[in-house]
MMTF fields as JSON, N, C-alpha, C and O atoms, coordinates in Angstrom:
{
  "mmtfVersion": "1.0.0",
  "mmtfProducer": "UNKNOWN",
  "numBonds": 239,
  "numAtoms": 240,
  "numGroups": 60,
  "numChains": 1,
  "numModels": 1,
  "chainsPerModel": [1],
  "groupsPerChain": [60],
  "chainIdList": ["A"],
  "bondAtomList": [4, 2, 8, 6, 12, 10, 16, 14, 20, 18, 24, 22, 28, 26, 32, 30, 36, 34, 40, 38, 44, 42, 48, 46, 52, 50, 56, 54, 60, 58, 64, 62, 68, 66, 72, 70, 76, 74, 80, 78, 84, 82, 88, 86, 92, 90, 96, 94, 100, 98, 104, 102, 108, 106, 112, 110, 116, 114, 120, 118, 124, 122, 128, 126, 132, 130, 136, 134, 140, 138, 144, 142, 148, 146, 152, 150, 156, 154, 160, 158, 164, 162, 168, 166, 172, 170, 176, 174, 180, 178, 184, 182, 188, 186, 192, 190, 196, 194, 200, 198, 204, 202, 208, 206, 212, 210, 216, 214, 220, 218, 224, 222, 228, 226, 232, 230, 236, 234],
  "bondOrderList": [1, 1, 1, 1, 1, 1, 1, 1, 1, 1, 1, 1, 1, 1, 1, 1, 1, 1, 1, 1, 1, 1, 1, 1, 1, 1, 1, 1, 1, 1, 1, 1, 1, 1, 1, 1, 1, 1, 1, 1, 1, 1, 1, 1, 1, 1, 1, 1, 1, 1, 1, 1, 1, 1, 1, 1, 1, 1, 1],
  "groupList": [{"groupName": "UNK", "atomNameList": ["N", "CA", "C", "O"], "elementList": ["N", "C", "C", "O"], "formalChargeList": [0, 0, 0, 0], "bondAtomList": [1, 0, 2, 1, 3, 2], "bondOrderList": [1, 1, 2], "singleLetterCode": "X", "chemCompType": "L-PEPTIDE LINKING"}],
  "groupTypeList": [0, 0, 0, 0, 0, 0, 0, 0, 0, 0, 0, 0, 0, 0, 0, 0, 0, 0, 0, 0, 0, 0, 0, 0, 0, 0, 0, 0, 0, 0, 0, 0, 0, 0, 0, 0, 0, 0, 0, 0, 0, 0, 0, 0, 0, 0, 0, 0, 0, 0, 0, 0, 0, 0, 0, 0, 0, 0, 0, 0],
  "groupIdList": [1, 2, 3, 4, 5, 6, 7, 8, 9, 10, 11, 12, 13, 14, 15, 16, 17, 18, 19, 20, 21, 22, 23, 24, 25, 26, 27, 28, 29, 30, 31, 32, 33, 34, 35, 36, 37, 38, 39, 40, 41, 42, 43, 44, 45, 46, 47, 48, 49, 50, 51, 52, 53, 54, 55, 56, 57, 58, 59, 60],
  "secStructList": [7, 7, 4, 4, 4, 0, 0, 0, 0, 0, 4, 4, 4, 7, 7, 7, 7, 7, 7, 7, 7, 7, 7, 7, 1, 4, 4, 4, 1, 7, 2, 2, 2, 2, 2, 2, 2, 2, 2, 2, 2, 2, 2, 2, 2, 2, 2, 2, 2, 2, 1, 7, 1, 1, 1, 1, 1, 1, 7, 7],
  "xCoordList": [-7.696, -6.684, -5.542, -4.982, -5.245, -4.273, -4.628, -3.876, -5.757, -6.135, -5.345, -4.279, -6.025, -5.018, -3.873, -3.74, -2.828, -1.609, -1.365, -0.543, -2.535, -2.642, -2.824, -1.941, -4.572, -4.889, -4.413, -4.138, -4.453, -3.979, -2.474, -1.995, -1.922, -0.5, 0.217, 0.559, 0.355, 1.165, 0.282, 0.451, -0.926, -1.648, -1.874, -1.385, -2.562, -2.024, -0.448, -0.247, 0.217, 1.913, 2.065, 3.148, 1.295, 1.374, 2.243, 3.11, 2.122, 2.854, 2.099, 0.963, 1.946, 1.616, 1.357, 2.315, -0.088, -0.038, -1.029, -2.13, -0.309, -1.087, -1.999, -1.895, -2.701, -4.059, -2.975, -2.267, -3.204, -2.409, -2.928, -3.979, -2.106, -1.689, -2.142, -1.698, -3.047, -3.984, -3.971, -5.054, -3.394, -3.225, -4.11, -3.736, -5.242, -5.645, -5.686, -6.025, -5.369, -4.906, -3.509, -3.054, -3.072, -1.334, -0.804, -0.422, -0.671, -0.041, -0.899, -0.446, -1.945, -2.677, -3.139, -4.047, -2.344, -3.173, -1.747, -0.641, -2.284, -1.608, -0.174, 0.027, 0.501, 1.976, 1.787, 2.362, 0.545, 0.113, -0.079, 0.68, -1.596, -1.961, -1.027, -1.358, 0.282, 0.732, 1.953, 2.288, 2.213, 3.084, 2.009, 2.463, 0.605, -0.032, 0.082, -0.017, 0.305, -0.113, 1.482, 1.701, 2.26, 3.746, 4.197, 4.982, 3.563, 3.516, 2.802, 3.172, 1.589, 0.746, 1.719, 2.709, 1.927, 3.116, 4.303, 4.617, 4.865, 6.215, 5.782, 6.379, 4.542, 4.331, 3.715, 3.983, 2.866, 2.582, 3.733, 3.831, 4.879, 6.024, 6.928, 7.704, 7.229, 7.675, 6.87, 7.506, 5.607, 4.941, 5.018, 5.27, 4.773, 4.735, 6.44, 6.74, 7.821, 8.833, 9.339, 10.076, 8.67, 9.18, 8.253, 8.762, 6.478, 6.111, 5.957, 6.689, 5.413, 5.705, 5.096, 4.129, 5.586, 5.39, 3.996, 3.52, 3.139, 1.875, 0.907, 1.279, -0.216, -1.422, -1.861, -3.058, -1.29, -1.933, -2.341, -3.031, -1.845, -2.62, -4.013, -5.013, -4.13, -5.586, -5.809, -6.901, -4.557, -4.934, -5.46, -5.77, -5.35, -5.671, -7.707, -8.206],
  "yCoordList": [9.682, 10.629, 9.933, 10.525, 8.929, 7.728, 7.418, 7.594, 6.974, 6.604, 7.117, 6.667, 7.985, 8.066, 7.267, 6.556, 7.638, 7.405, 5.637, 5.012, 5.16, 3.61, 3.044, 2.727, 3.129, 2.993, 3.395, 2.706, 4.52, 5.494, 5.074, 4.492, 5.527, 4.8, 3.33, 2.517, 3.159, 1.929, 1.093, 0.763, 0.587, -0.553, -0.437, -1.363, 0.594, 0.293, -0.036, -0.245, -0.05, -0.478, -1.628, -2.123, -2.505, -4.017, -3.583, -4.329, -3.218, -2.542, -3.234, -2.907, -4.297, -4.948, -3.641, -2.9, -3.256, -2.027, -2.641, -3.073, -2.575, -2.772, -1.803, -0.642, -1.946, -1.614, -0.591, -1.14, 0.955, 2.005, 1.468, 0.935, 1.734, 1.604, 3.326, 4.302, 3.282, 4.294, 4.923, 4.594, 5.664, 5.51, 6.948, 7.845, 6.937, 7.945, 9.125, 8.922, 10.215, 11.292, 10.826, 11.171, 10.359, 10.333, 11.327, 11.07, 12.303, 13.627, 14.055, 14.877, 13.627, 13.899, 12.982, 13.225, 11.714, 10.431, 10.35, 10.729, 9.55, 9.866, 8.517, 7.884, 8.59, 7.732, 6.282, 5.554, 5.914, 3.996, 3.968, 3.369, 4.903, 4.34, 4.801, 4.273, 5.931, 5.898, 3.995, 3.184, 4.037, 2.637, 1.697, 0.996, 1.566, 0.551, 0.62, -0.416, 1.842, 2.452, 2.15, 1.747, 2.284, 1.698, 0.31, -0.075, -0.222, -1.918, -2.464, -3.462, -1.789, -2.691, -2.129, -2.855, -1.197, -0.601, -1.668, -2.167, -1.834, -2.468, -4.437, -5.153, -4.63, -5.486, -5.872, -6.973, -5.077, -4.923, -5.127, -6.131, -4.13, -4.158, -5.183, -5.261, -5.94, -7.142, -8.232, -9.242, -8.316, -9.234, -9.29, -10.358, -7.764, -7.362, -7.444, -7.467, -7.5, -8.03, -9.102, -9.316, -10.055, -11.596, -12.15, -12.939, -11.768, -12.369, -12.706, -11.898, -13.436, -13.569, -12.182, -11.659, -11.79, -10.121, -10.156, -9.024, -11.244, -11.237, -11.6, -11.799, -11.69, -12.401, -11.064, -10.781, -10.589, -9.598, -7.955, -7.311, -7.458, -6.528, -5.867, -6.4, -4.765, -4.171, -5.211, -5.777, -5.591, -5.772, -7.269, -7.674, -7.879, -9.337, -9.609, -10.73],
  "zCoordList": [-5.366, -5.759, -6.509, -7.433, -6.212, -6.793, -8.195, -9.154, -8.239, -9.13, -10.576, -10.997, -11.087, -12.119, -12.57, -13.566, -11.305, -11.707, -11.889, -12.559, -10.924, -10.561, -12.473, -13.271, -12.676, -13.417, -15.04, -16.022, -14.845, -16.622, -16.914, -17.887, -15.828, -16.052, -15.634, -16.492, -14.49, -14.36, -14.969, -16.143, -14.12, -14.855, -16.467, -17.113, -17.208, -18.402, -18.944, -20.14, -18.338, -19.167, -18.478, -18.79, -17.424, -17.091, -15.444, -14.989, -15.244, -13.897, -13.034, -13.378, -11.751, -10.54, -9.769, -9.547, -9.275, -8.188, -7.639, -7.978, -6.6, -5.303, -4.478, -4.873, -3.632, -3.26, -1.799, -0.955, -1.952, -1.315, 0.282, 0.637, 0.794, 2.434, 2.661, 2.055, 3.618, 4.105, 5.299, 5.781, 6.127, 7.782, 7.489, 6.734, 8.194, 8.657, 9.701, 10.867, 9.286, 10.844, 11.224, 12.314, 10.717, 11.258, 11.893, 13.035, 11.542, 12.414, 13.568, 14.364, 13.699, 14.759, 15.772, 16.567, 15.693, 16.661, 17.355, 16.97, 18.829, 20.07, 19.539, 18.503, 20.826, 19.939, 19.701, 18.891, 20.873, 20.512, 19.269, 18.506, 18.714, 17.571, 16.082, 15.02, 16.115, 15.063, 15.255, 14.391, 16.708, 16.811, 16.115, 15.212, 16.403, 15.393, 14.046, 13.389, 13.436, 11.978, 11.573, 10.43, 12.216, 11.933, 11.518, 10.651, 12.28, 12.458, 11.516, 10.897, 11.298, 9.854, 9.246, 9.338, 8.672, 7.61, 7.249, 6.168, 8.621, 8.662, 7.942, 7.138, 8.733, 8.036, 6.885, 6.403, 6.322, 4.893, 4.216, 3.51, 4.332, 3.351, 3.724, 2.772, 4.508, 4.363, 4.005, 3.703, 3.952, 2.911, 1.973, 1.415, 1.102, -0.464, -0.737, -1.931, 0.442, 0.018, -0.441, -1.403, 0.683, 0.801, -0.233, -1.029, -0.413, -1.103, -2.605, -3.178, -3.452, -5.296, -5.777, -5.224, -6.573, -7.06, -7.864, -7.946, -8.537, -8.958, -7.934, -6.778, -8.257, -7.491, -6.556, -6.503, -6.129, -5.08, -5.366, -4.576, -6.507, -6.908, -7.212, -6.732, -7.964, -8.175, -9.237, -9.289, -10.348, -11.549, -12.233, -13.353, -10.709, -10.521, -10.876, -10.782]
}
């Protein structure tokens, strides 16, 4: 569903996009597993913060 916007747009204009963060059933899973689905989250985005802004994309 991304796609498009991944591909047609950003990546053609040189745009770094990274590979979408996915939590499945969120509104419907009990409170542990959205606290897990939080936590990869929380730490995904402080990786893709702290870390160098190339190398880790689709477009690599």
């Amino acid at each position: 569903m991304l796609w498009p916007v991944e591909r047609l747009t950003l990546a053609y204009l040189g745009t770094t996009v990274h590979p979408a963060f996915v939590a499945y059933a969120a509104p419907r899973v009990d409170a542990a597993a959205r606290a897990e689905m939080l936590s990869a989250w929380r730490d995904r985005l402080g990786a893709l913060l702290a870390g160098p802004a190339g190398g880790t994309g689709i477009n690599d």
